[in-house]
ROBA-856526 format. One line per field, with one value per residue (C-alpha): x, y, z; residue number from 1. Coordinates in Angstrom, 2 decimals. Layout:
BEGIN
X <- c(X_...)
Y <- c(Y_...)
Z <- c(Z_...)
k <- c(NUM_...)
END
This chain:
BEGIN
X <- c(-52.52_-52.59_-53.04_-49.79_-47.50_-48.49_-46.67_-42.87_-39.64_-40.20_-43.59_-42.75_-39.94_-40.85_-42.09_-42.63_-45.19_-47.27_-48.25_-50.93_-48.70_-49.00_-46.40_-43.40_-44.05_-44.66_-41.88_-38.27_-36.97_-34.37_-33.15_-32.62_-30.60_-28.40_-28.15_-27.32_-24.41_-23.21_-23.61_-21.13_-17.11_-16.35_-18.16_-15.50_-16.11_-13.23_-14.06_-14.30_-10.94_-9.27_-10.54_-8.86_-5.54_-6.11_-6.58_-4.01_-1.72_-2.84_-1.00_1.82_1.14_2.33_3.16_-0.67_-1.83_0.08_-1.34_-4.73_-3.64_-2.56_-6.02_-7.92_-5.81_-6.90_-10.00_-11.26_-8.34_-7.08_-7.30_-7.95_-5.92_-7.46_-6.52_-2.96_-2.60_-3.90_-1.21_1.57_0.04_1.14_4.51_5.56_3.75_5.69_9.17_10.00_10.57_11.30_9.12_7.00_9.10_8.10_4.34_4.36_6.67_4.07_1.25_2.84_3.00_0.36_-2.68_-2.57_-4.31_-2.13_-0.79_-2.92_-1.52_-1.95_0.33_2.87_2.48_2.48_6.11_7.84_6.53_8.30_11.46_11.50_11.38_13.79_16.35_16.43_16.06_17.85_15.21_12.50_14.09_14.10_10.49_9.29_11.13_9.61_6.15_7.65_9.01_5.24_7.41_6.25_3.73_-0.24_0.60_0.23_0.04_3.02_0.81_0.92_-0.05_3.16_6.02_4.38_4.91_9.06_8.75_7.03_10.01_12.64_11.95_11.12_14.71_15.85_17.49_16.97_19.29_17.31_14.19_15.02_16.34_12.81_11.36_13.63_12.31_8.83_7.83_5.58_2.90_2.89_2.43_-1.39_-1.75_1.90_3.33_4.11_1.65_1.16_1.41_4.96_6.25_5.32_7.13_10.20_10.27_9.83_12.69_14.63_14.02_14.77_18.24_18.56_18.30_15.19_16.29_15.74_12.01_11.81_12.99_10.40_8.08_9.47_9.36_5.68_4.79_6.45_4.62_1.39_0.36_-1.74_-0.23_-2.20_-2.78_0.13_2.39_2.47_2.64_5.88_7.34_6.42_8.49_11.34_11.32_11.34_14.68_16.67_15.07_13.57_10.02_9.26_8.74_7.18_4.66_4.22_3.42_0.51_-0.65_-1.49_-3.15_-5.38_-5.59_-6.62_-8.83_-10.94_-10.39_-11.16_-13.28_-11.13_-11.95_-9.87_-6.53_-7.34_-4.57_-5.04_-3.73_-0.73_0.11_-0.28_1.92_4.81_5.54_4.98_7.98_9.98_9.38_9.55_13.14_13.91_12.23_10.18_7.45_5.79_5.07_4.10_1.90_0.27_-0.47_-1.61_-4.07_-5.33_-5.78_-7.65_-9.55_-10.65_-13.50_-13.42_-9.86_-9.78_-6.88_-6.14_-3.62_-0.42_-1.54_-1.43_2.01_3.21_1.92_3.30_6.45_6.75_5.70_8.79_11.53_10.51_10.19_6.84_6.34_3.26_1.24_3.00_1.43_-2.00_-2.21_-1.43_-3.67_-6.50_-5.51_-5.42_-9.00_-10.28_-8.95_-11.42_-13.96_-12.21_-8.97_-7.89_-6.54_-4.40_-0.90_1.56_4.69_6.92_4.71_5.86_9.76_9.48_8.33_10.56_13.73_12.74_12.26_15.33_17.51_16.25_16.46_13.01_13.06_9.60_8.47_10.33_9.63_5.72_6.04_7.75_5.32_2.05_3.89_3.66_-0.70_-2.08_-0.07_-1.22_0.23_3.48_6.46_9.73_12.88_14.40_11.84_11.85_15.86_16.01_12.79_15.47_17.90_16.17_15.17_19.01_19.61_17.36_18.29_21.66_20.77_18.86_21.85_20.44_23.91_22.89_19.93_21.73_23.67_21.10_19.68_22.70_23.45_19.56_20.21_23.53_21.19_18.23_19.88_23.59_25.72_25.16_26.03_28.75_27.76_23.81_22.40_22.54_25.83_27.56_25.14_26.99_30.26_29.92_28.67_31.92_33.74_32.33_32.57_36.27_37.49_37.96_33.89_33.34_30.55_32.05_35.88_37.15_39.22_41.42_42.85_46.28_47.24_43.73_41.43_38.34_36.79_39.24_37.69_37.72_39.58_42.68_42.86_40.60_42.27_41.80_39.26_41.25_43.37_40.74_40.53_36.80_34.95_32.55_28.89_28.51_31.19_29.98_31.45_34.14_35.73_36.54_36.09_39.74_39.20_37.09_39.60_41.24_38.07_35.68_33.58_34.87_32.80_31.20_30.65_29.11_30.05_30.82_32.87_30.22_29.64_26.61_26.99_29.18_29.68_29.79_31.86_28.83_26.56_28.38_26.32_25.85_29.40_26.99_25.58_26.50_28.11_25.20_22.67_24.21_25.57_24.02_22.43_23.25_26.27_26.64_28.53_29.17_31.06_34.55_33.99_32.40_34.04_35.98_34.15_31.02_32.47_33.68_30.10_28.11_30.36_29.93_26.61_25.58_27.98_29.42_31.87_33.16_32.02_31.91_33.52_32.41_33.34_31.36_29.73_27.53_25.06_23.72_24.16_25.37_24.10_25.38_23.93_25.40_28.39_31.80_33.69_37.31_37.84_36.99_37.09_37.07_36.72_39.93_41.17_39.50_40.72_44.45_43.46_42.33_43.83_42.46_43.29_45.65_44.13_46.43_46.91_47.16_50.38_50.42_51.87_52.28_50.73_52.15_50.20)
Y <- c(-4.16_-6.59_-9.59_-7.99_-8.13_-11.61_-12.35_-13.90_-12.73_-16.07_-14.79_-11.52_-13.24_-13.45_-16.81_-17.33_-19.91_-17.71_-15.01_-13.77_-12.72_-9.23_-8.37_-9.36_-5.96_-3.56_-4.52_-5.37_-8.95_-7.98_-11.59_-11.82_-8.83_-10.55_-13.81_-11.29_-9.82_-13.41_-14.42_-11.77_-12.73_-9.54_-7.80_-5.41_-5.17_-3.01_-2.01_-5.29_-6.00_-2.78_-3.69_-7.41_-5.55_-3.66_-6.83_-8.70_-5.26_-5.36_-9.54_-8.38_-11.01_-9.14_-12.23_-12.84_-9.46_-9.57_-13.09_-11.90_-8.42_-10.83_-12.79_-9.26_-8.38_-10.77_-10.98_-7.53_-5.99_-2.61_-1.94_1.70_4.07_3.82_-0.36_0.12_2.85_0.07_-2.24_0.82_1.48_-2.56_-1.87_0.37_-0.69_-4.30_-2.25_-3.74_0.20_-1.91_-3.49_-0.25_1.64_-1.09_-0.48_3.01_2.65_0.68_2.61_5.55_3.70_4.88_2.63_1.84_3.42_6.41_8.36_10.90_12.94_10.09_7.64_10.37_10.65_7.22_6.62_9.57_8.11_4.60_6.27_8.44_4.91_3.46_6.20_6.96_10.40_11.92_9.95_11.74_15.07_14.23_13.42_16.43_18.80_17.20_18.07_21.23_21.67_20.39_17.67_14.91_12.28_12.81_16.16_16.20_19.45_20.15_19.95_19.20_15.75_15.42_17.20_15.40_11.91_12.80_14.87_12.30_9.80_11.90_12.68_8.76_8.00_10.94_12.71_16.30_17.88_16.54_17.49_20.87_21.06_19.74_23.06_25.30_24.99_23.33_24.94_27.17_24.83_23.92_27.03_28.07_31.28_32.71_30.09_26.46_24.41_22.61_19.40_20.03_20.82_17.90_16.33_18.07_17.57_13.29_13.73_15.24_12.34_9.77_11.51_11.44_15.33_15.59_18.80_20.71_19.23_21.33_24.35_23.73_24.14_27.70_28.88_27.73_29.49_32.60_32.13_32.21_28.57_26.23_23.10_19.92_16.36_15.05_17.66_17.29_13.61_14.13_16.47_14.10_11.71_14.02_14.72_10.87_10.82_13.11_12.18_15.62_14.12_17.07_18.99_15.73_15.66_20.01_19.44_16.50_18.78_21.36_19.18_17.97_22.30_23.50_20.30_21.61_24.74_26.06_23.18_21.20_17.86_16.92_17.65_15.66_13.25_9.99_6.23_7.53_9.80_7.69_5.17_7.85_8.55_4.89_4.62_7.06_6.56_3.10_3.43_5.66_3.60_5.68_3.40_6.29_8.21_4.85_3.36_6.70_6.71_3.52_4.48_7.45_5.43_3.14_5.50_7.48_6.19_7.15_6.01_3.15_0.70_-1.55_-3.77_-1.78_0.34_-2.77_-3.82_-0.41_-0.66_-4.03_-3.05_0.07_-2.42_-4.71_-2.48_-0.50_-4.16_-4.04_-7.89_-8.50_-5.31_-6.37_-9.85_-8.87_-6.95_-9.28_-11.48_-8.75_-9.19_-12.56_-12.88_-9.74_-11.67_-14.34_-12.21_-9.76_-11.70_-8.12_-7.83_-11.76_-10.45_-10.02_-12.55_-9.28_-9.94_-13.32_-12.30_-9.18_-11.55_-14.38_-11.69_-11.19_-14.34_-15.92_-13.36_-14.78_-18.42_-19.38_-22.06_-23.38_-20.27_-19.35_-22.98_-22.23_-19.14_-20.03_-23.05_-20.98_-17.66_-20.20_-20.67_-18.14_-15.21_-12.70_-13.17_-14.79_-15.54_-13.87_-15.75_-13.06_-13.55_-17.31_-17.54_-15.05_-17.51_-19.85_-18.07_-17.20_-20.65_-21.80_-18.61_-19.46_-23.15_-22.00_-19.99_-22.00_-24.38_-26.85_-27.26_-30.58_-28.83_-25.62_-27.80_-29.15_-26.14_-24.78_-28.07_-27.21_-23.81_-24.25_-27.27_-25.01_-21.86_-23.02_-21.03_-18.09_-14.54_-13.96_-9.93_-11.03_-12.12_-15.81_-15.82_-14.92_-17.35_-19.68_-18.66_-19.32_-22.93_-23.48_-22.14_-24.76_-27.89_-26.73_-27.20_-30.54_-30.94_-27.96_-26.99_-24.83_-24.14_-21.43_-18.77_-15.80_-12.33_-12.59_-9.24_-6.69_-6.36_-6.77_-4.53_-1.72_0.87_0.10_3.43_1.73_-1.06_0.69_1.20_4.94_5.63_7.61_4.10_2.23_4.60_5.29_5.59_8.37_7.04_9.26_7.05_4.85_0.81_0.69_3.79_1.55_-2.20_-3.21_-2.09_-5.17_-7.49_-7.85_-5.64_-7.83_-4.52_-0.91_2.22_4.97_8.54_11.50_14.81_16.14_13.14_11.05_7.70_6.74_2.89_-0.26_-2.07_-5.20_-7.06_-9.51_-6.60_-5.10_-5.88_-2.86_-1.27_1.81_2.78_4.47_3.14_4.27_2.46_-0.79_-0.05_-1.29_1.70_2.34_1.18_-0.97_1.21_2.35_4.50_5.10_4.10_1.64_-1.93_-4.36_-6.95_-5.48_-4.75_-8.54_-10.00_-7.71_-8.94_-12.74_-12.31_-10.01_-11.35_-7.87_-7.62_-3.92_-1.84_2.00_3.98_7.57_9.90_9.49_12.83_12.75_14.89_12.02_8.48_6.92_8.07_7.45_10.25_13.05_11.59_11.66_8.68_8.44_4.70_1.03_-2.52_-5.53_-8.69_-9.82_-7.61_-9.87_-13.27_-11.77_-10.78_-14.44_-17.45_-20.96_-21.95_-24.75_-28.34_-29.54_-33.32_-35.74_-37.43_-41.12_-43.01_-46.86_-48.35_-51.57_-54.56)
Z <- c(-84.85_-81.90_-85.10_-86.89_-83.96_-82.82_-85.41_-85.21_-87.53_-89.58_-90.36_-92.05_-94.64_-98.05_-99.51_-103.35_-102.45_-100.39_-102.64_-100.28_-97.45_-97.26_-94.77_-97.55_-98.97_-96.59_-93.38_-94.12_-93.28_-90.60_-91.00_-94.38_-94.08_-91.64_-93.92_-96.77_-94.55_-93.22_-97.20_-98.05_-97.52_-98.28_-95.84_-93.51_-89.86_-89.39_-86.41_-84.47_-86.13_-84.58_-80.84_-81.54_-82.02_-79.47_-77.00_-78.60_-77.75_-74.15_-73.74_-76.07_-78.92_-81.59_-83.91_-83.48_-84.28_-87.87_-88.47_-88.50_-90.50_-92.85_-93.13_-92.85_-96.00_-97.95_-97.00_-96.79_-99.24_-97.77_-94.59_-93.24_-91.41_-87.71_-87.98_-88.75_-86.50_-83.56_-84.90_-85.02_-81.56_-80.62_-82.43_-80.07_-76.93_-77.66_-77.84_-81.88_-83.50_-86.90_-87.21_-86.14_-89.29_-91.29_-90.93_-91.12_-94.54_-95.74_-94.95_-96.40_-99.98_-102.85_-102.74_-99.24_-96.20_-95.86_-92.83_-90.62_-86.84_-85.04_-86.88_-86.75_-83.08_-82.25_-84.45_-83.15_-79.46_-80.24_-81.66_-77.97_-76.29_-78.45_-77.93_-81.47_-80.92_-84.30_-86.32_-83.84_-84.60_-88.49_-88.63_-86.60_-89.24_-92.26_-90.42_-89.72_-93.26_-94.70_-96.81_-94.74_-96.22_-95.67_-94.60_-90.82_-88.83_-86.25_-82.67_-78.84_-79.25_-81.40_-79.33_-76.24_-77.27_-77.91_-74.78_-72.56_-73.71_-73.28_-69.77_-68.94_-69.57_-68.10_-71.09_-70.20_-72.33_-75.52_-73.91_-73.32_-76.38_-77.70_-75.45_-76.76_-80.54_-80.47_-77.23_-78.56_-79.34_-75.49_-74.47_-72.79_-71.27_-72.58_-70.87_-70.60_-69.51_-66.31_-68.40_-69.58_-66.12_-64.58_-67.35_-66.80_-63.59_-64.04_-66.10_-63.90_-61.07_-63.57_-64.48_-60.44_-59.83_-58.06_-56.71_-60.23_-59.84_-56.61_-58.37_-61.30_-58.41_-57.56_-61.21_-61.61_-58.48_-60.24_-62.91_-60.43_-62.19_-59.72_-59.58_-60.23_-58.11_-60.71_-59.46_-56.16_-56.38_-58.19_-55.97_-52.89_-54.92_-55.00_-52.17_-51.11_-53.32_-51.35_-47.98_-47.35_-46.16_-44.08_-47.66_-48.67_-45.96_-46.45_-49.78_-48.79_-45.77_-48.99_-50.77_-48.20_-47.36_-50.98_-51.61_-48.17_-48.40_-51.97_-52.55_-55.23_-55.14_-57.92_-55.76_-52.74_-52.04_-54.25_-53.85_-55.46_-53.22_-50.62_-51.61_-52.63_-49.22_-47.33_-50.12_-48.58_-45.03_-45.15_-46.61_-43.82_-41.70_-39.67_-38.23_-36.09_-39.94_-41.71_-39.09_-39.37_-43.41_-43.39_-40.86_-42.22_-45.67_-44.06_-42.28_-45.68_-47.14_-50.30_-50.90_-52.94_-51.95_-54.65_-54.85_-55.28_-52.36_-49.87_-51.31_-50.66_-46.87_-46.47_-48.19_-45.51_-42.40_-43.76_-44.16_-40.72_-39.03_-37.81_-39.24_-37.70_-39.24_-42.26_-41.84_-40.66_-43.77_-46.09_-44.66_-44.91_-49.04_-49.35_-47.67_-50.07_-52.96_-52.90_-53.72_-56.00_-58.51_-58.90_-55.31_-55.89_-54.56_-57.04_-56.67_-55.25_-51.90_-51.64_-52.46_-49.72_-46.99_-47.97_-47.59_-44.17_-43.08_-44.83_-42.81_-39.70_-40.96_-40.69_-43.26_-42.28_-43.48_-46.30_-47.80_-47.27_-48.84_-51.70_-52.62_-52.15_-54.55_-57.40_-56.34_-55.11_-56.77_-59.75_-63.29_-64.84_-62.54_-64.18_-64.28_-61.71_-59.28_-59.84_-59.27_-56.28_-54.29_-54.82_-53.32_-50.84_-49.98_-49.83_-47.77_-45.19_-45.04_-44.21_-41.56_-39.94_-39.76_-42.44_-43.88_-45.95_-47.14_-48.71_-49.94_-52.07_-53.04_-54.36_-56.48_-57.81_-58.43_-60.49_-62.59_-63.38_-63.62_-65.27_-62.47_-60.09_-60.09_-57.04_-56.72_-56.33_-52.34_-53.56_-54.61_-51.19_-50.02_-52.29_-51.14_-47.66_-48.56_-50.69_-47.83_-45.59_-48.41_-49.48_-52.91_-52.68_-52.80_-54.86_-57.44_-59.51_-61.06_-58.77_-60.85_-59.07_-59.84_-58.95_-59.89_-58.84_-56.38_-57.19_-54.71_-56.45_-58.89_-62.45_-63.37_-62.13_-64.76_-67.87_-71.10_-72.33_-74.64_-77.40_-76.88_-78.64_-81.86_-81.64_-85.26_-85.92_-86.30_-90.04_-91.50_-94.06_-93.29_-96.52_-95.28_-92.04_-93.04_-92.28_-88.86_-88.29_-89.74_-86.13_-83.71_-82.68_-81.36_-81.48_-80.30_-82.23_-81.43_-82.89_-83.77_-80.74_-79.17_-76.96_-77.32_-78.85_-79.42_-80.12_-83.83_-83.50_-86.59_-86.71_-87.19_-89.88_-92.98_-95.51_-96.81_-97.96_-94.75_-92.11_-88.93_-86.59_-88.73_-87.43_-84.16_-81.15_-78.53_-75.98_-75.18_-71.87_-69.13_-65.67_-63.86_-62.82_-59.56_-59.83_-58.82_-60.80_-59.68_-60.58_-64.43_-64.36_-63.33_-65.55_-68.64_-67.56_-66.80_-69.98_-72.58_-73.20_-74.89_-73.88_-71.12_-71.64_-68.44_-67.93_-64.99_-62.39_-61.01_-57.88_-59.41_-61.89_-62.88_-66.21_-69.24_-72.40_-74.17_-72.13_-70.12_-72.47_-72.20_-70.09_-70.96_-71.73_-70.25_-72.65_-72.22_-73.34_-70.56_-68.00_-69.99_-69.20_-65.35_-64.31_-63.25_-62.30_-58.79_-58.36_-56.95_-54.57_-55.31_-52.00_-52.42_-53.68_-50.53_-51.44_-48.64_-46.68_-47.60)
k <- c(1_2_3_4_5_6_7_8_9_10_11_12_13_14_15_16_17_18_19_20_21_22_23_24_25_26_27_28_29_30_31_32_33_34_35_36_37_38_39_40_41_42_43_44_45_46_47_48_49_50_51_52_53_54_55_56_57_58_59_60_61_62_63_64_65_66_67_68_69_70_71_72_73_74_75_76_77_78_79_80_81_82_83_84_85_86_87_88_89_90_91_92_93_94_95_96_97_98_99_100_101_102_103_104_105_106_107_108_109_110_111_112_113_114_115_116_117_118_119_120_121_122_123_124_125_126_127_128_129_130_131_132_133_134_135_136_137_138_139_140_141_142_143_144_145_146_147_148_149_150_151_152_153_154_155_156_157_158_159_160_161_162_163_164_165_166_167_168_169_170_171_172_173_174_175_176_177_178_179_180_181_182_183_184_185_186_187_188_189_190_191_192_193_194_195_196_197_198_199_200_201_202_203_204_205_206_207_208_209_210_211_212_213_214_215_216_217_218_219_220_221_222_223_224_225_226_227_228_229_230_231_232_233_234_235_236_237_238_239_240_241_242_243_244_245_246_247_248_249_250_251_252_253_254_255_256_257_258_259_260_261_262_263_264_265_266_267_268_269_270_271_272_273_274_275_276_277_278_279_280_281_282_283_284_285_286_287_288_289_290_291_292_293_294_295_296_297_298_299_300_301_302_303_304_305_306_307_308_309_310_311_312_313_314_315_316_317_318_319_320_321_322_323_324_325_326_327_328_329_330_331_332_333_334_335_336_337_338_339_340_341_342_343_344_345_346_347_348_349_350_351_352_353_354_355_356_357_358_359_360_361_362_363_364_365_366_367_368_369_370_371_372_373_374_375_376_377_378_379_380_381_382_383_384_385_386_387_388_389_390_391_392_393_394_395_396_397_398_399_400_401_402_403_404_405_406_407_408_409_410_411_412_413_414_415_416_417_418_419_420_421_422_423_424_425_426_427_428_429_430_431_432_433_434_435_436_437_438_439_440_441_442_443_444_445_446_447_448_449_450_451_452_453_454_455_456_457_458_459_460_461_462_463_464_465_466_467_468_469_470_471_472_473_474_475_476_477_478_479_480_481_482_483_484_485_486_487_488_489_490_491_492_493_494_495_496_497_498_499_500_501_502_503_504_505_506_507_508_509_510_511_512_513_514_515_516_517_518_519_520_521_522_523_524_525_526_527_528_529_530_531_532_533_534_535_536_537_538_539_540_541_542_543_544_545_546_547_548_549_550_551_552_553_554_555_556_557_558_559_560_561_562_563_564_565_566_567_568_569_570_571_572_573_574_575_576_577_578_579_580_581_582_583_584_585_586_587_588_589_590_591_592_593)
END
């Protein structure tokens, strides 16, 4: 036996010319099994393909991930279900619901892969994100109905996807509505489960009604159901909305109480937690409350600060003014992040101190900052970020009295980023610099309104909505065509009057289909208070080319889906509101010679 395995994997492969090797026959060549498989083109490793997609979903290169489809396709032939339900998956993680509809058509077609649960619950997920919540509905009653294609059974997994989307953009009446008739298949224990409450009550902070997640809290306790870590994180948070942080910090001293108490490990306050309320007190500024957090986070050993929890200290430090905890922290990070990359501040950091600093027109500073956010921060640099540091910069140079110097940054700033936006912190930076230069040495071609103020509500110059002869989104574009003949963009609505989108005339392409198959959702809009100024920038800025108005109600913010429209600003309403200032010519005095 010792002979036999002295022996090396070249050894034991059959050789015609060595008809006296006896191990050929009895042991199988493990490497001529592997040439066999390399041999063979048409060999599937499926499964290495999926966790490529899966990668590839991670970065967001979606054009990559149906480049290689394509050469898996016609290499391997069909493809199975779990792979294109990876790329659906990267459909809808990317935010492209076509092209999502497009996949799952085509997996849906005879002699392809076919559709199981999970491809259903990963479309109707991407068609909650995209707000196309009638298609949701649709598909969810052909499961119902049994009509739908691979026969998928109506579950949790399904309803939670619409559910989970519904509540992230804060469309409660939907999701209720979503309760009311598949809530039965969330139900454990006779009731709802703890699951869809903390849902609910998410959705009710986005739609900026955090006190309905407080009274969630009540009915649960009714209902004698123990709430979970997620659910008091979420009412800490909503609590941190409407600046009650002594139920904030009850609800953490309970926590901390039932984790010692009953033994529950698995509610002990998390990172999360933490961070929620260094959110609120920090905008409330109460040093006392955040110096205290951050010590007790430090002081718990089995906390795990990463790197959001440091930004949220140093955020809390900032906005309180303690600058130098603020600044001995984020030197702690930057030290830690030479041994761990993880912990590389993110370029918010950089912005948050640069805000303070520019304020106080410390330019020395601010400069330093801004050149070491572009080395030593974490990830990509968005064009916001990179155009406020900017900003910033100028700010502080004008503060600190370095008139030449804003000068110059603002003559950068209009070159790299073609203009400025007057409502942003840069742009009444920029004003007070063209104040000082005058407009014979000005950068830009000053306009005025000579007829409204700009700080006055846009109710006062809107144009009714019935004014603009809204079309009903089930219409079908020849019924209507003509109406595009002199509308450049005209709003639809559905059956019960709100406005659900704008039609562009470049976007009207099919005279067969319906209006809300090529409208554009959902429509830009604000408020009736809100300021004309504000409307003007957000057209110029946007390129809209009609803002929705809805009344304004102090119990939530705009939403398109539930708020019924009072009016409309256009952009040739602002063309006929503005005026180019006069230049005053010096007069041409002949001169004695």
């Amino acid at each position: 036996m010792l002979w036999i395995v002295s022996f090396s994997s070249r050894h034991l492969v059959w050789n015609p010319s060595d008809s006296m090797n006896v191990f050929s026959c009895s042991l199988p060549s493990r490497t001529a099994d592997a040439r066999r498989r390399i041999d063979s083109p048409r060999s599937p490793n499926l499964k290495r393909l999926t966790s490529r997609v899966v990668r590839l979903t991670r970065r967001k290169q979606l054009h990559q991930i149906f480049e290689e489809i394509e050469i898996a396709k016609r290499r391997y032939g069909k493809l199975n279900t779990i792979v294109m339900n990876a790329v659906l998956e990267a459909c809808v993680h990317c935010g492209d619901i076509d092209l999502a509809l497009s996949t799952f058509n085509e997996m849906s077609k005879p002699g392809n892969c076919g559709l199981d649960n999970v491809s259903y619950g990963t479309l109707l997920k991407g068609l909650g994100e995209a707000r196309k919540i009638d298609e949701a509905f649709l598909l969810l009653e052909s499961v119902e109905e049994g009509t739908a294609i691979g026969s998928p059974t109506l579950s949790a997994p399904l309803i939670y996807g619409v559910l989970n989307a519904l509540t992230e953009a804060g469309d409660m009446r939907r999701a209720n509505g979503l309760i009311a008739r598949y809530g039965f298949l969330l139900h454990e224990g006779g009731n709802l489960s703890i699951s869809v409450y903390n849902l609910l009550m998410k959705g009710y902070i986005s739609s900026g009604v955090p006190q309905a997640a407080l009274a969630l809290y009540n009915e649960m306790l009714n209902l004698e159901l123990k709430p979970d870590k997620l659910t008091y994180n979420t009412l800490i948070s909503a609590c941190g909305k409407i600046n009650k942080l002594d139920a904030a910090m009850y609800f953490f001293e309970e926590m901390k109480e039932r984790a010692g108490k009953y033994n529950q490990e698995d509610i002990f306050p998390d990172v999360v937690t933490y961070t929620t309320l260094l959110k609120g007190f920090g905008i409330l500024k109460d040093v006392r409350l955040v110096h205290k957090i951050v010590l007790e986070m430090k002081s718990c050993h089995d906390l795990l600060i990463d790197r959001t929890a440091y930004t949220a200290m140093i955020d809390a430090l900032v906005n309180c003014g303690s600058i130098n905890g603020a600044l001995s922290l984020f030197g702690e990070l930057l030290k830690l992040s030479g041994w761990n990359l993880d912990l590389r501040p993110k370029p918010h950091l950089y912005l948050t101190f640069m805000r303070f600093f520019s304020s106080r027109g410390d330019y020395r500073m601010v400069k330093c900052l801004h050149r070491r956010m572009w080395l030593d921060s974490s990830g990509s640099i968005s064009p916001g970020f990179q155009e406020e540091a900017d900003h910033l910069l100028m700010e502080a140079a004008l503060h600190d009295n370095q008139i030449d110097v804003a000068t110059e940054k603002l003559s950068t700033i209009i070159k790299r980023w073609k203009g400025i936006s007057w409502s942003s912190r840069g742009g009444s930076v920029a004003l007070r610099i063209e104040a000082l230069l005058g407009l014979t040495k000005s950068f830009f071609s000053p306009c005025i309104f000579p007829r409204v103020n700009p700080g006055a509500p846009i109710e006062s110059v809107m144009m009714p909505f019935k004014a603009v002869q809204p079309l009903n989104g089930s219409l079908q574009l020849k019924e209507v065509v003509m109406r595009f003949f002199d509308k450049s963009v005209v709003p639809i609505i559905d059956d019960w009057g709100r406005c659900i989108g704008l039609l562009h005339r470049e976007d009207c392409s099919e005279l067969e289909a319906p209006l809300w198959t090529m409208m554009r959702s959902p429509p830009p809009g604000v408020t009736t208070t809100t300021s004309i100024g504000h409307v003007v920038n957000l057209i110029l800025r946007k390129r809209y080319k009609m803002i929705i108005i809805v009344r304004h109600s102090k119990f939530s913010t705009y939403d398109s889906s539930s708020s019924r429209a009072v009016g409309v600003f256009t952009i040739e309403q602002l063309y006929g509101f503005i005026s180019p200032i006069p230049m005053q010519l010096q007069p041409n005095i002949p001169h004695r010679t």
